[in-house]
ZAVO-876647 format. One line per field, with one value per residue: residue number from 1; z, x, y of N, C-alpha, C, O in turn; residue in one letter. Coordinates in steps of 0.02 Angstrom, whole numbers. Each point is the difference from the previous one (the first is absolute). Example, Ala and Ser with C-alpha at 12.3 -4.5 7.8 and 13.67 -1.06 7.14 Angstrom:
num: [1,2]
n_up: [390,-69]
n_east: [660,-70]
n_north: [-284,54]
ca_up: [0,3]
ca_east: [-45,42]
ca_north: [59,59]
c_up: [0,37]
c_east: [45,-39]
c_north: [60,55]
o_up: [33,8]
o_east: [52,25]
o_north: [-1,55]
residu: [A,S]
This chain:
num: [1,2,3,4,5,6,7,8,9,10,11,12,13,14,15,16,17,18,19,20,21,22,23,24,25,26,27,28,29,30,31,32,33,34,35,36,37,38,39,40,41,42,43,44,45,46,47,48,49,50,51,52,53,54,55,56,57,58,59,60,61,62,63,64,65,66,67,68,69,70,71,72,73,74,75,76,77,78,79,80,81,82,83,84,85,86,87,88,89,90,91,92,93,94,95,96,97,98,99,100,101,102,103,104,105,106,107,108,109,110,111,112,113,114,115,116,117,118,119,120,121,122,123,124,125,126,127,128,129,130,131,132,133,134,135,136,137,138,139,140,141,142,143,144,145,146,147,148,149,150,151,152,153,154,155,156,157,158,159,160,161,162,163,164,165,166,167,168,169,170,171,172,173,174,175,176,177,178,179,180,181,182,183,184,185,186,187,188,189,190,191,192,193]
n_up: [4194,-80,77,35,-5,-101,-37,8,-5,-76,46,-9,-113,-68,41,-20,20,-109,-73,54,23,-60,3,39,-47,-36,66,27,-102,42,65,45,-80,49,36,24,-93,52,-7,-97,-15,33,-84,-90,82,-69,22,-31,-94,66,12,-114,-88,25,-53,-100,-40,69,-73,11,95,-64,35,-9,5,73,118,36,54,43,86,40,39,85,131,-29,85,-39,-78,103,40,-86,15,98,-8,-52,44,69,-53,-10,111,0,34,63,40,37,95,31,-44,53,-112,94,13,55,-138,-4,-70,7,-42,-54,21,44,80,94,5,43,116,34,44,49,129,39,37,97,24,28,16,117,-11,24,126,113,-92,44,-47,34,-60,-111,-39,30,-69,-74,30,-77,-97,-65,-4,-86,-31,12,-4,-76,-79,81,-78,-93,35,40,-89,-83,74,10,-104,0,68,-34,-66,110,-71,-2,116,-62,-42,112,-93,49,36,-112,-5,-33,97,90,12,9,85,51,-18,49,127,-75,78,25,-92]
n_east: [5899,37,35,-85,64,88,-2,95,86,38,119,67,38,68,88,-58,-103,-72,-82,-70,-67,-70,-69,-75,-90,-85,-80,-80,-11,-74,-67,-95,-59,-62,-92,-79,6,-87,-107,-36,-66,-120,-49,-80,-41,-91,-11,56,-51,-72,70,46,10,-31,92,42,-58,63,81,59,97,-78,-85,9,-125,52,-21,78,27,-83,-1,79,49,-40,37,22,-28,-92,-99,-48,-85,-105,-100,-53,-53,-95,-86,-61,-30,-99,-12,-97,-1,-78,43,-64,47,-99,30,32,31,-39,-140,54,-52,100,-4,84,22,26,83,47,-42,47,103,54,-9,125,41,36,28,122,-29,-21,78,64,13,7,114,80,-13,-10,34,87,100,28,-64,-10,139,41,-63,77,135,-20,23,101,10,-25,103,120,-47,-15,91,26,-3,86,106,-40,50,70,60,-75,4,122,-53,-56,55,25,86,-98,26,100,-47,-9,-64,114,-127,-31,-45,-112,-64,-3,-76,-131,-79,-23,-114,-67,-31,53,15,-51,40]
n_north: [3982,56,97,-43,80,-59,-108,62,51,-45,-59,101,9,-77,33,80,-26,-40,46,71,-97,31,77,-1,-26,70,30,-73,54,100,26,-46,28,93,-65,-75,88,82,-37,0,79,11,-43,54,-70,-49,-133,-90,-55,-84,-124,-10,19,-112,-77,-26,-71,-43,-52,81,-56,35,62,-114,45,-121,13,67,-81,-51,60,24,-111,-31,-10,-96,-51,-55,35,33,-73,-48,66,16,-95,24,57,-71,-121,42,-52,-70,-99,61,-111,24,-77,-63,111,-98,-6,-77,37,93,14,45,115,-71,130,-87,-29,-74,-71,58,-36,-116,29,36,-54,-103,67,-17,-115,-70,61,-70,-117,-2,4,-82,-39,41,28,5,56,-100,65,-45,26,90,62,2,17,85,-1,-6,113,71,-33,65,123,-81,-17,70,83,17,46,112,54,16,40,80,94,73,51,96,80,-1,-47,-75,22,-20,-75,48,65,-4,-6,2,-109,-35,39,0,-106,25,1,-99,-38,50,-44,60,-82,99,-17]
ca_up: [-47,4,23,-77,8,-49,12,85,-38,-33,50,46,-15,12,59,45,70,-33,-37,60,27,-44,-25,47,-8,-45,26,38,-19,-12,86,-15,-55,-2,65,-48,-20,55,29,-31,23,78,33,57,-27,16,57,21,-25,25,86,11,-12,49,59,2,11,70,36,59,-47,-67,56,7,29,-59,5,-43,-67,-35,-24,-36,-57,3,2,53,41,-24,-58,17,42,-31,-25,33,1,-76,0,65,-15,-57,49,-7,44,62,56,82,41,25,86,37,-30,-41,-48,-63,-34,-67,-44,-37,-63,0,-42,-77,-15,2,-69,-54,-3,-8,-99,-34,-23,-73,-54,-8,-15,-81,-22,6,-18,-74,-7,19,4,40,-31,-25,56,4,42,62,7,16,66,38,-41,33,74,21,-1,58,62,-10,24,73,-7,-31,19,39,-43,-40,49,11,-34,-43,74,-29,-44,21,1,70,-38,3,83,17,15,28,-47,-38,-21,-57,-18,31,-39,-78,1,14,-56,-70,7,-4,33,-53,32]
ca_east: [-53,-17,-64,-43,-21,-60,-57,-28,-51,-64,-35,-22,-75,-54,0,1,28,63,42,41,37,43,55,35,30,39,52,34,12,58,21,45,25,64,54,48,60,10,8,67,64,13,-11,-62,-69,-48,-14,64,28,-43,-2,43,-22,-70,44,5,-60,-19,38,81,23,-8,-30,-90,-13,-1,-102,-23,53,-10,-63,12,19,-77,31,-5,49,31,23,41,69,55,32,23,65,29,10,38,51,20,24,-20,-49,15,-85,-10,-34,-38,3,-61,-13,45,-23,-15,64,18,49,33,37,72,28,6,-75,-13,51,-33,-73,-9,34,-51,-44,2,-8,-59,-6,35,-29,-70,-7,-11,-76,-29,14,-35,-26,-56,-65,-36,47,-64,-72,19,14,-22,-24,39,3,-77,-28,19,-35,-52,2,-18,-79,-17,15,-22,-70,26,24,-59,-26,19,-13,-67,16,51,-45,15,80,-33,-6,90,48,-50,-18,63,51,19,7,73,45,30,52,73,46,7,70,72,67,67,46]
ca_north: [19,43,0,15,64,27,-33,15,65,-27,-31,37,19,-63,-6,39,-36,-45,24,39,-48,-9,61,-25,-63,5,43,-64,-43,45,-3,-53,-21,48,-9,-58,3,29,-53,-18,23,3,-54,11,2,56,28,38,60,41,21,46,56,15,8,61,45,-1,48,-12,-37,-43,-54,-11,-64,-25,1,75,7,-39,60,72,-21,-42,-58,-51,-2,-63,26,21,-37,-32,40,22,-34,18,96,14,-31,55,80,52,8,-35,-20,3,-2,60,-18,2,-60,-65,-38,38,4,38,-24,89,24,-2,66,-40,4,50,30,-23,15,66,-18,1,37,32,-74,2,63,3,-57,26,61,-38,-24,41,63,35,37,-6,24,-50,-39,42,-28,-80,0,15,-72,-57,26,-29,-50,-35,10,-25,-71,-30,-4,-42,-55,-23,-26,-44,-41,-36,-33,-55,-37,-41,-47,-28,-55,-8,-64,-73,-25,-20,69,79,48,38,-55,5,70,14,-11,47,98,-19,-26,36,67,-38,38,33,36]
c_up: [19,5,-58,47,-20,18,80,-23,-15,35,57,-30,13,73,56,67,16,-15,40,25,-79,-2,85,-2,-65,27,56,-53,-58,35,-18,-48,-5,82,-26,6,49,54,-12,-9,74,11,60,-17,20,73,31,-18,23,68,8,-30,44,81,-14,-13,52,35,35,28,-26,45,3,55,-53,-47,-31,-72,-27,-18,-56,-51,-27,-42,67,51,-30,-37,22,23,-47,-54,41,20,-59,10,53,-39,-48,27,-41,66,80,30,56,30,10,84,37,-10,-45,-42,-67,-5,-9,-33,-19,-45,35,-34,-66,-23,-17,-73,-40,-22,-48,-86,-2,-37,-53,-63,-23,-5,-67,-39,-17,-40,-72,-49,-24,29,69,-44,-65,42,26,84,69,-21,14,60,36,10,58,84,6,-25,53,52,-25,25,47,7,-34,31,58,-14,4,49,23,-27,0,61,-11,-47,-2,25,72,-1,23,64,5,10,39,-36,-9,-11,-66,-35,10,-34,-91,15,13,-71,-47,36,-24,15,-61,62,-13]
c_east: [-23,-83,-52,-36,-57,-65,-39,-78,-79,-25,-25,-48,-59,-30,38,48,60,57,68,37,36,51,41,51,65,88,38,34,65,56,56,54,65,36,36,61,36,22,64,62,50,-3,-36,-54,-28,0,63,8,-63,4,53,-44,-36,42,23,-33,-24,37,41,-58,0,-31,-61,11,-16,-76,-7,34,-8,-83,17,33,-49,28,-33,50,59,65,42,67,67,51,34,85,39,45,53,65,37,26,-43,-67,37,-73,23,-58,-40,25,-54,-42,40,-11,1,77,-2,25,37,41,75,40,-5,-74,-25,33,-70,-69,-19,26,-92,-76,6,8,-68,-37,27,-65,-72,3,4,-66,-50,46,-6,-45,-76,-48,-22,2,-52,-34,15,-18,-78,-100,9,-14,-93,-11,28,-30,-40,6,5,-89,-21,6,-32,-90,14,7,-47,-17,26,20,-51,21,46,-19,3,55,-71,-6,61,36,-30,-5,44,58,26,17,58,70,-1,41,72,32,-16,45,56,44,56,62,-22]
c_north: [70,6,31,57,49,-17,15,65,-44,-35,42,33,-49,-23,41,-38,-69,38,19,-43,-30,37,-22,-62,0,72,-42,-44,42,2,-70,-4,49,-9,-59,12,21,-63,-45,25,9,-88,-17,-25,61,34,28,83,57,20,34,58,34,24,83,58,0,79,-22,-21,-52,-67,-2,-81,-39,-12,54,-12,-53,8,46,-44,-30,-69,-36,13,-61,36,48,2,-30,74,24,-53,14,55,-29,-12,47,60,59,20,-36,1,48,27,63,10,8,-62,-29,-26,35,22,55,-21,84,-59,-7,80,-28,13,72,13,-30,24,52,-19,-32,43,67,-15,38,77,21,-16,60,85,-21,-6,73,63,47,58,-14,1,-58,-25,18,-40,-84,5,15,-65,-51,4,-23,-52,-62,0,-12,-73,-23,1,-56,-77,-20,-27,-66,-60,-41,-50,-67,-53,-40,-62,-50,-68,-30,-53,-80,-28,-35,38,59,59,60,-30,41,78,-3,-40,20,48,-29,-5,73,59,-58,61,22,71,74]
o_up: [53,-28,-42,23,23,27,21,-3,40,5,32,38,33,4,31,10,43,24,-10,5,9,-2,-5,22,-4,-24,11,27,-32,-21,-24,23,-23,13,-24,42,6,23,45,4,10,53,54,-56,35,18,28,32,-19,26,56,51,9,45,43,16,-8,39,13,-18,19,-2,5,14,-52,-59,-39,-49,-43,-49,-45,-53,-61,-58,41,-25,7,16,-39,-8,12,-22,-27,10,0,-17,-10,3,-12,-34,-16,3,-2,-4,-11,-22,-10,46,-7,48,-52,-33,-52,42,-4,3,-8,-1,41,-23,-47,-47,-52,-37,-30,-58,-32,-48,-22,-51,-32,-45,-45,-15,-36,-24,-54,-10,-42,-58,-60,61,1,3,-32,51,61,40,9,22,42,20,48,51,47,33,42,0,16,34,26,45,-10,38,22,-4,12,32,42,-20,6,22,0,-16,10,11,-56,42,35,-51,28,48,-43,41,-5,-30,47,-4,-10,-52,-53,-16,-36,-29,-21,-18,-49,-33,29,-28,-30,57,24]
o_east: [-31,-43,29,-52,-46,-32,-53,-61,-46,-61,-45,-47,-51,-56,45,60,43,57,55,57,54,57,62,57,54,56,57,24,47,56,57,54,53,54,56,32,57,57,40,54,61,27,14,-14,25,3,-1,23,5,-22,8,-30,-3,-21,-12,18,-55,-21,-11,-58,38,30,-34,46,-26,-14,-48,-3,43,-26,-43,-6,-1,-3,-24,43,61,59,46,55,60,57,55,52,61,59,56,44,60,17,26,-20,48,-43,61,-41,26,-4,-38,-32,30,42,-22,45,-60,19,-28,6,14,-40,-27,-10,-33,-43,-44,-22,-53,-22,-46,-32,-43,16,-13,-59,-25,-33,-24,-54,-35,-17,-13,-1,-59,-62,-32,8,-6,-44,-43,11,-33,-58,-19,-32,-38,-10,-19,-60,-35,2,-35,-36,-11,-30,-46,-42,2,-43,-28,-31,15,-11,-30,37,1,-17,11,-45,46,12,-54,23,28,46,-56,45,32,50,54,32,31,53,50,51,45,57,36,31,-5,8,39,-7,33]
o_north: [1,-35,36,-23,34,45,-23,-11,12,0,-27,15,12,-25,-29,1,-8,-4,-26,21,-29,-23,-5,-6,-29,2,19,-50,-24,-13,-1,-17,-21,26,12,-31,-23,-5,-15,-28,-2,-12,-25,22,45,58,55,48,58,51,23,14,61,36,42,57,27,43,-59,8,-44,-54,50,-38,22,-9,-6,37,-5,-27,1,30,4,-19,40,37,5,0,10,28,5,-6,8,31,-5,-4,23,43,-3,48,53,57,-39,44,-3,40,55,-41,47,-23,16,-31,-25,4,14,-58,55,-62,43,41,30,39,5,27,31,-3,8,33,35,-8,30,40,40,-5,43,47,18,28,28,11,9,8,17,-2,42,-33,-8,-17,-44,-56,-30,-4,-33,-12,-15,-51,-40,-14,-49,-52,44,-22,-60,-38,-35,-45,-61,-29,-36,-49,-60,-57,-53,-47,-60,-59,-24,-8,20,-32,-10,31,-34,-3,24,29,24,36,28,11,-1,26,-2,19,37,14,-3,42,-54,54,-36,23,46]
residu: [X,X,X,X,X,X,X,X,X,X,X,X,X,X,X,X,X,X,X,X,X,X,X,X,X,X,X,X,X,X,X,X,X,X,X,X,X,X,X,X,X,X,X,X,X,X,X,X,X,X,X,X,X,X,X,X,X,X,X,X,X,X,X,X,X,X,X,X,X,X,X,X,X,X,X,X,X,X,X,X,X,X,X,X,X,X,X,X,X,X,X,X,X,X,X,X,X,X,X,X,X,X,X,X,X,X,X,X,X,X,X,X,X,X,X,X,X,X,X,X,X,X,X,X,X,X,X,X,X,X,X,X,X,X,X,X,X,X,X,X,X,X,X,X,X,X,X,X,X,X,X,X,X,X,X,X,X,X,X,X,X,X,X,X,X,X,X,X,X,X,X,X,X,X,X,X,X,X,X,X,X,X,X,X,X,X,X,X,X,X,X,X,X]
């Protein structure tokens, strides 16, 4: 279903501060709708097709800790792990060891991972000049939009966190407290590739 765009403008006049998380929501849902095909074509979920990007955008070579990188995909360690057997079986990603510690992973980019990474992000650079033009002006002021409103949200969210700590129901007697926080968040991360 294509995203209704049009209608973003009036909701950001009517409401200023909604509004803004609309137009957000509605560019997460742009976002979505033109990676899809991207995804599909490589035989990747979302997230596959992010811990490789995030892997190469790291730089040679092509390596994060699995704790930094399931941060930067803003995935669970759970959710990680089951994409990560996906990418391994696919020779596009390898675990290894932190030296020095046993309890921690990296992860790099196979050569295969590194080719693939690199087709996908000129997919997705294609996709995005389709969209928004470099040569259209607009294109700066976006990027540049997008940049104060990302370093805005670790503010928001750390607003936000409290609150919603406050609002979190207590678990029933029998279970230990955060029973139930923990098992919603189990069930709404579903492990994709």
């Amino acid at each position: 279903m294509p995203v209704a765009a049009a209608a973003a403008p009036a909701a950001v006049r009517a409401s200023r501060p909604a509004g803004l998380f609309r137009l957000a929501d509605l560019l997460a849902q742009a976002v979505e709708e033109h990676t899809r095909p991207v995804c599909r074509r490589y035989g990747l979920g979302r997230t596959g097709l992010r811990v490789l990007t995030e892997l190469r955008y790291a730089g040679a070579p092509y390596t994060l800790a699995a704790g930094e990188l399931a941060r930067a995909v803003g995935v669970t360690s759970g959710a990680l792990t089951g994409c990560l057997d996906r990418l391994e079986e696919a020779a596009l990603a390898t675990r290894l060891p932190v030296p020095g510690d046993r309890r921690r992973l990296a992860v790099r980019l196979t050569a295969q991972g590194v080719r693939t990474a690199g087709l996908i992000l000129a997919d997705l650079d294609r996709v995005q000049r389709e969209a928004l033009p470099p040569s259209d002006p607009r294109a700066d002021l976006l990027v540049a939009l997008l940049d104060t409103l990302t370093d805005a949200l670790p503010r928001i969210s750390d607003r936000v966190r409290p609150a919603r700590a406050r609002e979190r129901p207590s678990a029933p007697p029998g279970y230990p407290d955060g029973a139930l926080s923990s098992r919603s968040e189990d069930l709404s991360s579903t492990p994709e590739q």
